[in-house]
C-alpha positions in Angstrom: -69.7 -34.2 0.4 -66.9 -31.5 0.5 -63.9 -34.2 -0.5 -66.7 -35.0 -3.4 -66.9 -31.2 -4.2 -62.9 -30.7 -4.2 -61.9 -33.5 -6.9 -60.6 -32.5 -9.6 -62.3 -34.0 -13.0 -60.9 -36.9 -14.0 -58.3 -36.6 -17.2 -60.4 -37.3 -20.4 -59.2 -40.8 -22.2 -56.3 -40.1 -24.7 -55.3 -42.7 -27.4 -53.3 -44.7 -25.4 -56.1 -45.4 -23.2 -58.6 -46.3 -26.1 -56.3 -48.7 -27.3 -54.6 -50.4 -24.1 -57.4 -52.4 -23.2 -57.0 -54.5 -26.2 -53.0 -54.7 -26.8 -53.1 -56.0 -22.3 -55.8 -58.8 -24.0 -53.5 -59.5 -26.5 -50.5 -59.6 -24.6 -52.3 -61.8 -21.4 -52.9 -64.5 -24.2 -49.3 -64.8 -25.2 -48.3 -65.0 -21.6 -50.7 -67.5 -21.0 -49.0 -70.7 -20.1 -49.1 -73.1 -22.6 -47.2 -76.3 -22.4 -46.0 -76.4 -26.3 -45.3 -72.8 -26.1 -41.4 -73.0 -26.4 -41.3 -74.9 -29.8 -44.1 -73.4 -31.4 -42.4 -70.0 -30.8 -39.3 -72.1 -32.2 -40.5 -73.3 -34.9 -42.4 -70.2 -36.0 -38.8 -68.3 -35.5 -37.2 -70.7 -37.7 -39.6 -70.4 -40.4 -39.5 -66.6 -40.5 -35.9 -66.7 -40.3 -35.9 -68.6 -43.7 -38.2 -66.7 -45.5 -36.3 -63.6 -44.7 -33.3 -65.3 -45.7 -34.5 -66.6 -48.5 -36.2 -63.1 -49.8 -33.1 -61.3 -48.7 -30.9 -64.0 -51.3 -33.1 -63.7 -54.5 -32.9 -59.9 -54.2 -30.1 -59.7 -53.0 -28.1 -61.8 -56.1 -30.7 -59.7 -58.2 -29.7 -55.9 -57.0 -25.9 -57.4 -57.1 -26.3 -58.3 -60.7 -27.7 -55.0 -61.8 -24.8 -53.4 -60.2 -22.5 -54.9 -62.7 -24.2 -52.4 -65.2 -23.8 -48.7 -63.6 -25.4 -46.7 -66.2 -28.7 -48.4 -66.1 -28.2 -50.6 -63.2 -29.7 -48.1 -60.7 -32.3 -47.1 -62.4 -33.7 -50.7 -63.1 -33.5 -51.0 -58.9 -35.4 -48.0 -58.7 -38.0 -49.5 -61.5 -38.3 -52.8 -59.3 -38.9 -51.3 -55.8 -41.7 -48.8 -57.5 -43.3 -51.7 -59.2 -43.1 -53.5 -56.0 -44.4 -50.5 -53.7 -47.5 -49.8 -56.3 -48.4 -53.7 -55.9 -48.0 -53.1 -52.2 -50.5 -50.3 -52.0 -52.4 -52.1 -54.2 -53.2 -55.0 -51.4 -52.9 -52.6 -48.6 -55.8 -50.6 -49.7 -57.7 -53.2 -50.4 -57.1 -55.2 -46.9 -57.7 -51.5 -45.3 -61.7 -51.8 -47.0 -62.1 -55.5 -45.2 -60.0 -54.6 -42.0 -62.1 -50.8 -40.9 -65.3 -52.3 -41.5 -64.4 -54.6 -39.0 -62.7 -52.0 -36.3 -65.0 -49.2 -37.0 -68.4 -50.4 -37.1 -68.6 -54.7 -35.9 -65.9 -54.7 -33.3 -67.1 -56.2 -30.0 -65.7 -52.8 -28.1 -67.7 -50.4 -29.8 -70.4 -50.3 -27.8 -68.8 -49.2 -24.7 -66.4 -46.9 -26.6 -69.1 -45.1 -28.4 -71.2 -44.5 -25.3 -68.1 -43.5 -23.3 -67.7 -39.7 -23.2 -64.4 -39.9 -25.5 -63.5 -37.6 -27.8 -64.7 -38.3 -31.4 -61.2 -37.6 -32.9 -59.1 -39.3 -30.2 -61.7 -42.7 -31.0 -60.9 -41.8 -34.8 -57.3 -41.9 -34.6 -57.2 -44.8 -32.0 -59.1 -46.9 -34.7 -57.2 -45.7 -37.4 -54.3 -47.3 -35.8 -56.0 -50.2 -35.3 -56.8 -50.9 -38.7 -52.9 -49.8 -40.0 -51.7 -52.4 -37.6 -54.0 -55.0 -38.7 -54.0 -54.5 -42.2 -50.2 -53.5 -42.8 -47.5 -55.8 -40.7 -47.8 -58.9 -43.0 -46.6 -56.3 -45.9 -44.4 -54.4 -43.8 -42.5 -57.7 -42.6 -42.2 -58.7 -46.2 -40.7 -55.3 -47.2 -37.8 -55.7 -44.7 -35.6 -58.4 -46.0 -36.3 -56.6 -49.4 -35.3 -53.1 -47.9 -32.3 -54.9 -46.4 -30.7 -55.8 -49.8 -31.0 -52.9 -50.8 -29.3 -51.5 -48.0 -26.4 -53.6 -47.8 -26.1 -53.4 -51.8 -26.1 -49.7 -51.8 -24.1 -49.2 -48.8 -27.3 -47.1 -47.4 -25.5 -46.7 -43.9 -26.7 -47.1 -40.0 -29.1 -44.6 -40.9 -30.6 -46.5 -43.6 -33.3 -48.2 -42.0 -34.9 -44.7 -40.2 -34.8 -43.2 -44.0 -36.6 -46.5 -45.2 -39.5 -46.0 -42.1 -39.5 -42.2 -42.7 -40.5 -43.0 -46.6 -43.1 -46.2 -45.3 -45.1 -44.5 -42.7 -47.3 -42.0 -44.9 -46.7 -44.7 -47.7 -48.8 -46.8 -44.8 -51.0 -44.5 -43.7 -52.8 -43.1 -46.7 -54.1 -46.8 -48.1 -55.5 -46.6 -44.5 -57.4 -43.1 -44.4 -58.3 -44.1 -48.0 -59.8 -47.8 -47.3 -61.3 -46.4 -43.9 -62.9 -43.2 -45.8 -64.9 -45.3 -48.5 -66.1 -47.9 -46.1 -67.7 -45.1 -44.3 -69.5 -44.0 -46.9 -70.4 -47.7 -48.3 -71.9 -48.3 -44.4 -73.9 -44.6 -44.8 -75.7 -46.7 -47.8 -75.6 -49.8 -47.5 -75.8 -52.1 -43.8 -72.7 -53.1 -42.6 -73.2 -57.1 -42.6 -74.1 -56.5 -46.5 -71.0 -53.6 -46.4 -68.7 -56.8 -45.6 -70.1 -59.2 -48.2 -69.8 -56.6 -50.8 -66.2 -55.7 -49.7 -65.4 -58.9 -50.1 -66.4 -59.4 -53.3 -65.0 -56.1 -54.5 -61.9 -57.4 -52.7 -61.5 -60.3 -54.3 -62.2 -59.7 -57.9 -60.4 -56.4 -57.6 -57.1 -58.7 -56.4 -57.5 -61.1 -59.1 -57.7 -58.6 -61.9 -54.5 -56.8 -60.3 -52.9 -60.5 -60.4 -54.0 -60.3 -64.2 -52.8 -57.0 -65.7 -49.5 -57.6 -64.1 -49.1 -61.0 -65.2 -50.6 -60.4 -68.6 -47.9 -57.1 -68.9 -45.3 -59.4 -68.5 -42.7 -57.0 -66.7 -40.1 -59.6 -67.3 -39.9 -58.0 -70.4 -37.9 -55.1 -68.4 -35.3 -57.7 -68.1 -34.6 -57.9 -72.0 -33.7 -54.6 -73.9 -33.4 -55.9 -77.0 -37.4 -55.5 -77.4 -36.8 -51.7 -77.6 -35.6 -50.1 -80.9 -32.7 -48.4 -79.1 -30.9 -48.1 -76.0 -31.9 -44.6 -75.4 -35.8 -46.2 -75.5 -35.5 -48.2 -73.1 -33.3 -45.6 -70.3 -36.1 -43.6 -71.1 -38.7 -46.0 -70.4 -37.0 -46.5 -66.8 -36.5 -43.1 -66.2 -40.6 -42.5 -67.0 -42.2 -42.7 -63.3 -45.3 -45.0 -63.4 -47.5 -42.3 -62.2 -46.1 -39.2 -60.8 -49.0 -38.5 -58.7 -48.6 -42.2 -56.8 -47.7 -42.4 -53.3 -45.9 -45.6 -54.6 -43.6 -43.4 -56.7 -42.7 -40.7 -53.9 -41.9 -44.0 -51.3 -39.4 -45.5 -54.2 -38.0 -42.1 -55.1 -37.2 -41.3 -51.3 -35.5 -44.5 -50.6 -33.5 -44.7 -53.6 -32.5 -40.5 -53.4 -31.2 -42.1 -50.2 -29.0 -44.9 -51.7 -27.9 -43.3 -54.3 -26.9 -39.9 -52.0 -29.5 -37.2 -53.9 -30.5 -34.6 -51.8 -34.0 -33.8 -52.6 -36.3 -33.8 -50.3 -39.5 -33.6 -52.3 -40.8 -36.9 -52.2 -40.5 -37.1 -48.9 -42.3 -34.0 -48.4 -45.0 -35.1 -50.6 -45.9 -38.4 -48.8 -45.9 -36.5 -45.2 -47.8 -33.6 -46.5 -50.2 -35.6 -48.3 -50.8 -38.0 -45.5 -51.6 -35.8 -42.8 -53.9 -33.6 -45.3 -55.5 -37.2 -45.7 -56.0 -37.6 -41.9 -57.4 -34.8 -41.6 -59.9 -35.4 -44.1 -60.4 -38.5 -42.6 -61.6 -37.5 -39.5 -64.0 -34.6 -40.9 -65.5 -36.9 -43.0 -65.2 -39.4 -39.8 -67.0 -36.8 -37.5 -70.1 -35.9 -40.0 -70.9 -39.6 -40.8 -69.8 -42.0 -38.3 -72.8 -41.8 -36.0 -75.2 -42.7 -38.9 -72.8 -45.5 -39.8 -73.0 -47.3 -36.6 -76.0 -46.6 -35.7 -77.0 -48.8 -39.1 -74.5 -51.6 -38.1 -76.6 -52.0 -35.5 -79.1 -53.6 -37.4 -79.6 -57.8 -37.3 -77.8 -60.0 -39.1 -79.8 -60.6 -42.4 -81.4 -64.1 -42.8 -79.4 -66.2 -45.4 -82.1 -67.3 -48.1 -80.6 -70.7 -48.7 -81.2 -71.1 -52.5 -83.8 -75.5 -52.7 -82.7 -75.7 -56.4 -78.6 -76.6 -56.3 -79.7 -78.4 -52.8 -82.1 -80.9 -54.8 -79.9 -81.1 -57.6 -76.8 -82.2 -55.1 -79.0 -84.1 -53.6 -79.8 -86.5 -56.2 -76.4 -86.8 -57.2 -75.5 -88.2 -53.8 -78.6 -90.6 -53.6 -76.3 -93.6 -53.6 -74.7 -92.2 -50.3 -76.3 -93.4 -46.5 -78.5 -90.9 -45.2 -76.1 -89.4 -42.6 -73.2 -88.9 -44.8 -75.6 -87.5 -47.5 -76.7 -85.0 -44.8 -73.3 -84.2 -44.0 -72.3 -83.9 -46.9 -75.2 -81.0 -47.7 -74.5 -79.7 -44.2 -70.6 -78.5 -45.3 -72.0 -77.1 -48.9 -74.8 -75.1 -47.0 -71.5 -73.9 -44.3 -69.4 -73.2 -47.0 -71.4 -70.5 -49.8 -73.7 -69.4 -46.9 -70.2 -67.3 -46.2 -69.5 -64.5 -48.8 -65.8 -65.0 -47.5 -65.9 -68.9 -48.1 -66.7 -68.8 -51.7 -65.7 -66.0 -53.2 -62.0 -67.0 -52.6 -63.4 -69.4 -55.2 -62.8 -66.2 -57.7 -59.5 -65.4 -56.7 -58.6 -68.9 -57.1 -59.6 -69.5 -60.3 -57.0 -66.4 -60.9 -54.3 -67.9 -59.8 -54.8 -71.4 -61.8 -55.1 -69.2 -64.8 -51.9 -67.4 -64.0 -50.0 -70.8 -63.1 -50.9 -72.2 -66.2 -50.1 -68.9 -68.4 -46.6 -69.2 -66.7 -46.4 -72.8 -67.6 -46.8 -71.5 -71.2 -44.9 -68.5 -71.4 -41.6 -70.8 -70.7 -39.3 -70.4 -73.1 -39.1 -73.9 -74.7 -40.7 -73.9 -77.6 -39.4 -70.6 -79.4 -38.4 -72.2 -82.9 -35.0 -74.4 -81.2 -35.0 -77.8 -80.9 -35.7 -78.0 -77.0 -33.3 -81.2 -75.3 -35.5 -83.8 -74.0 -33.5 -83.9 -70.8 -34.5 -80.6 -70.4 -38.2 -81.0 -70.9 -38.2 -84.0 -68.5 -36.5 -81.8 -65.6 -38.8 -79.3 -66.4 -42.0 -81.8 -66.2 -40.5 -82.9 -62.9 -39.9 -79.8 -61.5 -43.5 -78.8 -62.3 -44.9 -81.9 -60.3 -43.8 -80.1 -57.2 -44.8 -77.1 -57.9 -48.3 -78.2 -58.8 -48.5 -80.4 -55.0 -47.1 -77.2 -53.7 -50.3 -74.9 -55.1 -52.6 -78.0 -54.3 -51.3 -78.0 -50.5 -51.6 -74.3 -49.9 -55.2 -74.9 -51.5 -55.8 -77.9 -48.6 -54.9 -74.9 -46.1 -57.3 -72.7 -47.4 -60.5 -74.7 -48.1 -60.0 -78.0 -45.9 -58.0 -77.3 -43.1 -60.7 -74.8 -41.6 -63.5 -77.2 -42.0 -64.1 -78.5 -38.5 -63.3 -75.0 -37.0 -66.0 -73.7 -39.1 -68.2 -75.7 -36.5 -67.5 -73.6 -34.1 -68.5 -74.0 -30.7 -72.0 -75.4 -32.1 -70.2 -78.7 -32.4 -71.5 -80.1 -28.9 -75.0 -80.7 -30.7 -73.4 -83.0 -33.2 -71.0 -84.4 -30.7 -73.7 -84.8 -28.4 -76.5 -86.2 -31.0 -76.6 -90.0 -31.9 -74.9 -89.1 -35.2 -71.6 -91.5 -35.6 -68.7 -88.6 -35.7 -66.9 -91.1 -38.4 -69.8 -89.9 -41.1 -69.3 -86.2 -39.9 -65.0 -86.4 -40.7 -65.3 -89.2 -43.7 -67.9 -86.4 -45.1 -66.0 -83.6 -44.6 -62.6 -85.1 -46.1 -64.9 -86.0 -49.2 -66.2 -82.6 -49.6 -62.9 -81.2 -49.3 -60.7 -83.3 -51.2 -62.5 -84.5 -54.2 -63.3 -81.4 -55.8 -59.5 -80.5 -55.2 -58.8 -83.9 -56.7 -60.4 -82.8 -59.9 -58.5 -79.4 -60.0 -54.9 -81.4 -59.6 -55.6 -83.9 -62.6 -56.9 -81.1 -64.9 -53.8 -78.1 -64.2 -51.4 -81.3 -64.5 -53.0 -82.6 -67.5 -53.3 -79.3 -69.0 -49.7 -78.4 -68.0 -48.2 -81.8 -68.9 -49.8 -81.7 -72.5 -48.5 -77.7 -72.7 -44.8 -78.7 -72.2 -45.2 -81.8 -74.3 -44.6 -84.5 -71.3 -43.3 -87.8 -72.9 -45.8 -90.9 -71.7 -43.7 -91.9 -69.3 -43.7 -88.7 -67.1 -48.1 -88.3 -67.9 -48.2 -91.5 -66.1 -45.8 -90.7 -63.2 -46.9 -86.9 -62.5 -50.9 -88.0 -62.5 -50.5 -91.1 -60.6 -47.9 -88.8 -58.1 -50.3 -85.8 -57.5 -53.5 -87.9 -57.1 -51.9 -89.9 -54.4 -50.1 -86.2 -53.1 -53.8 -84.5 -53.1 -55.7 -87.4 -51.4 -52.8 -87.3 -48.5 -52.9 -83.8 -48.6 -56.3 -83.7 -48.0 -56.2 -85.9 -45.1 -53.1 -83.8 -43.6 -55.3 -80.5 -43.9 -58.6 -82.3 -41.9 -57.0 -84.2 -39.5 -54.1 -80.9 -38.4 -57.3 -78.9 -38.3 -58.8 -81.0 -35.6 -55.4 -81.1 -33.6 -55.1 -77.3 -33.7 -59.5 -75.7 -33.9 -59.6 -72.4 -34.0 -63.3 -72.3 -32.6 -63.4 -68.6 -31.6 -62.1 -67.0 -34.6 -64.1 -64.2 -36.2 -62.8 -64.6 -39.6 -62.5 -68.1 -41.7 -59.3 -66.5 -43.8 -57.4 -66.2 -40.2 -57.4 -69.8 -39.8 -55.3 -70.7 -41.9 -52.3 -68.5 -40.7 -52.7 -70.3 -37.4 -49.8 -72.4 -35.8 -51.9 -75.3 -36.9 -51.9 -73.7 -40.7 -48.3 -73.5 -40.4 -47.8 -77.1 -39.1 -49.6 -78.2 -42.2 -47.9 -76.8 -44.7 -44.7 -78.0 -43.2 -46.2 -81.5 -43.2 -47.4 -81.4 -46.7 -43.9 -80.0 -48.1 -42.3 -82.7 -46.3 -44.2 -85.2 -47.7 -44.3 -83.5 -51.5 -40.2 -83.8 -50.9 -40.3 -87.4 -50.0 -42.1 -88.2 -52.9 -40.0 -86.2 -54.9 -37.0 -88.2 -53.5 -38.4 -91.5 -53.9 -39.2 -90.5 -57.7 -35.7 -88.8 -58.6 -34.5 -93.0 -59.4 -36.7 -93.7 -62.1 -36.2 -90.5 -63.6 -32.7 -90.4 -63.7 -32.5 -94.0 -65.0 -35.4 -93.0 -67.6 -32.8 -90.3 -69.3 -29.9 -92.1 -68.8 -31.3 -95.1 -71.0 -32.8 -92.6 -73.4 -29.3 -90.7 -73.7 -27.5 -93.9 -73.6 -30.3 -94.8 -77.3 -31.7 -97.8 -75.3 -34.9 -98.5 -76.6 -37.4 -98.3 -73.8 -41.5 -100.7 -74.3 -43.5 -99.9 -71.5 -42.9 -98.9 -67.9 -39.7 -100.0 -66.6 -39.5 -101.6 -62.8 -37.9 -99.0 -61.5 -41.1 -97.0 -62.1 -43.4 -99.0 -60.6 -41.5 -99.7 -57.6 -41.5 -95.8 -56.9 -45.4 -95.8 -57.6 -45.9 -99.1 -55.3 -43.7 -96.9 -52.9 -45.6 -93.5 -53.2 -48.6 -95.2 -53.1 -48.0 -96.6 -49.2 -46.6 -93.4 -48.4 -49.3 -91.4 -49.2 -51.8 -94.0 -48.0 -50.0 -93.8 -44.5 -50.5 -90.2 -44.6 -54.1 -90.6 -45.4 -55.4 -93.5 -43.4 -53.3 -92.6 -39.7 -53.9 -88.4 -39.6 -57.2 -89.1 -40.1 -57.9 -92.1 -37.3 -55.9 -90.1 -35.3 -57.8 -87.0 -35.6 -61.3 -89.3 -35.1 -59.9 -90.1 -31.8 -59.1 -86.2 -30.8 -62.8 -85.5 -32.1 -64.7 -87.9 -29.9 -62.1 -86.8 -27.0 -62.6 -83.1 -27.6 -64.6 -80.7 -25.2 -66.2 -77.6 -25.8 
């Protein structure tokens, strides 16, 4: 009893103690021996590497160019990383709203947390951390090969890159006390399982009007002075800070009083002043309401009210279909807008087809010139793969998920007498014919804006309904080599390794098509430069259909028996 009596208390749990638990989980998986471990962590390595080399070119050849102009060259690289920053904070806050619902109020380690005698600030800041890693390293990993350029272009120094974090950290951290702030109060009101559907939504239609206005403002218009009735309008228009009062603005102006050697340290202290005044606000707001907060997220998972009327509707339409595929078929609908995540990417979406086809016809072509018909051809082309490139990352989103959706509840189907072909032929259906119908309409509606001759109509429908059908295929049957069964979140699946095997597959395809197509083309202008009268589709054209046809048909018909044979192998 007296060695009982003599211990000391034991140390109270800091933050490093809060958060260990999960970063040893995290790092126990990826030490977990997995036979493909080496090339997947190759090939992700080689993919990042290009992106970053490919962001670090454009703006690097962009800053580079604006150097060639001194007086107003610096200022327009100021104006760029501003806009860039205030789009950034733009998503960050947003993703902070989705990402501290989840840490704060449905994480699985709550429970023991909260009834743990830990401090209430310590547990505040711990999660707060949380949620900045979560919600920030996709932006922060974009912003480096962008910060590098404008290192090396500047001549920023060895010291550069601590200015450029010194500048991002409050710029990171007050999206996060903000997000994490006003989900608090929406869980005080409303319960946190409607909180998520309603941040969602909010989400979502606040990214696509962001997409919008900027798109609609057409910044471009930055690049061409001449709109402005004088020089000294438009320096003064870059000079003019967006907002003076935006966190956005102080990040830019610290960075660039760092290239450009200015000694003022204002901005620098506003974000860091500002950031910790936000924390601390945080957490008194954090300590009044959080224990009302969770003890409502507590509450059952509401009951999803499963509206008869579109299901009988549906229904009808797909009388002509066997029983089991019909049911299938209704099964994946049901999956799909029972989710508030699911469907209301549908929104966003939407968005970016609007925006595609609004850049489609902001193109310069048609401003009063006569446009060359070689020209409009490469253009139509070029516009083919682009399209089958929107269409794939599409797949990734809406089909590749499907069977992981299942979750571990697909044992009762794989155990049932239902045939597994129905399940798989019913989910490629669902998932690839509506997207059939969105790839003829935007190429349709694109084709006719740029004025496509006959000849490319017919090639660019037949070429992205045979891409979108593959496509489809690629995305289902990749999706049942790679599951992500125990994922929380339908929108993390297609990031996965699988995701990222997918979209390597589909671009590889797009460029063999592309490939296979460039001879007909080429010999199409050459006869029409050469005034050969061309009736009807040459052979050369449908030879490269007859040839894109089998290739995609490959792509469709072997994925897809190959992924029925991991489906009826595959144990749960």
């Amino acid at each position: 009893m007296a060695s009982w009596e003599t211990e000391r208390p034991a140390r109270e749990a800091g933050i490093l103690d809060i958060v260990a638990p999960k970063w040893r989980s995290v790092a126990a998986r990826m030490a977990k021996g997995r036979s493909d471990a080496a090339w997947r962590i190759l090939l992700l390595g080689v993919v990042g590497a290009g992106f970053w080399a490919g962001a670090f070119a454009v703006f690097y050849r962009v800053l580079k160019y604006l150097g060639t102009t001194p007086e107003i060259g610096g200022l327009l690289a100021g104006k760029i990383l501003s806009m860039l920053l205030l789009a950034f904070s733009s998503i960050l806050l947003l993703s902070n709203l989705v990402t501290a619902l989840s840490t704060f109020f449905l994480a699985k380690d709550l429970d023991m947390l909260v009834s743990a005698p830990v401090d209430w600030g310590r547990l505040y800041l711990a999660k707060l951390g949380e949620t900045l890693v979560h919600s920030s390293w996709m932006v922060a990993l974009i912003l480096v090969p962008i910060l590098t350029a404008y290192g090396v272009v500047y001549h920023g120094g060895w010291f550069f890159p601590i200015a450029a974090i010194g500048a991002l950290i409050p710029f990171f951290v007050l999206p996060t006390v903000l997000g994490t702030a006003i989900t608090l109060l929406l869980v005080n009101v409303f319960p946190a399982r409607k909180t998520r559907d309603l941040l969602t939504l909010i989400a979502i239609g606040a990214v696509g009007s962001v997409v919008l206005v900027l798109r609609f403002l057409r910044p471009e218009q930055l690049s061409r002075p001449e709109g402005f009735r004088s020089l000294v309008d438009f320096v003064a228009e870059l000079r003019t800070p967006s907002h003076p009062l935006l966190p956005s603005e102080w990040a830019a102006n610290a960075i660039m009083n760092w290239l450009e050697r200015i000694g003022d340290p204002l901005p620098l202290a506003l974000l860091w002043t500002t950031a910790a005044g936000f924390i601390v606000l945080g957490a008194a707001l954090h300590g009044r309401l959080f224990p009302v907060g969770f003890s409502k997220a507590q509450e059952g998972a509401d009951k999803y009210a499963a509206g008869h009327v579109w299901q009988k509707w549906v229904a009808r339409a797909l009388g002509f279909l066997p029983v089991t595929r019909r049911e299938f078929i209704l099964k994946d609908l049901r999956i799909f807008f029972r989710d508030t995540t699911q469907w209301s990417q549908l929104i966003l979406l939407a968005v970016l087809l609007i925006v595609y086809v609004f850049n489609i016809r902001a193109l310069p072509l048609y401003t009063g010139e006569r446009v060359p018909y070689l020209l409009i051809t490469l253009v139509v082309f070029l516009n083919q793969g682009l399209a089958g490139f929107v269409l794939a990352a599409i797949a990734a989103r809406f089909v590749f998920p499907s069977v992981s959706l299942e979750g571990r509840q697909l044992w009762l189907l794989k155990s049932s007498p239902l045939d597994l072909k129905e399940m798989l032929w019913s989910k490629y259906w669902v998932g690839t014919g509506p997207l059939l119908v969105v790839a003829l309409t935007i190429t349709a509606v694109t084709n006719e804006i740029l004025r496509a001759s006959p000849f490319m109509m017919f090639l660019s429908i037949v070429t992205i309904a045979c891409f979108t059908m593959a496509a489809g295929a690629l995305a289902l049957s990749l999706g049942v080599l790679y599951p992500q069964f125990d994922t929380e979140n339908a929108a993390q699946i297609p990031t996965s390794f699988g995701g990222l095997v997918f979209m390597m597959s589909a671009i590889l395809l797009l460029a063999g098509i592309i490939i296979i197509e460039a001879q007909p083309v080429s010999a199409h202008l050459q006869a029409y430069q050469m005034g050969i009268p061309q009736t009807g589709f040459p052979a050369e054209l449908w030879l490269a259909v007859g040839e894109v046809f089998l290739l995609c048909a490959a792509a469709t018909l072997i994925p897809l028996h190959r992924s029925l044979k991991k489906l009826e192998a595959l144990e749960l």
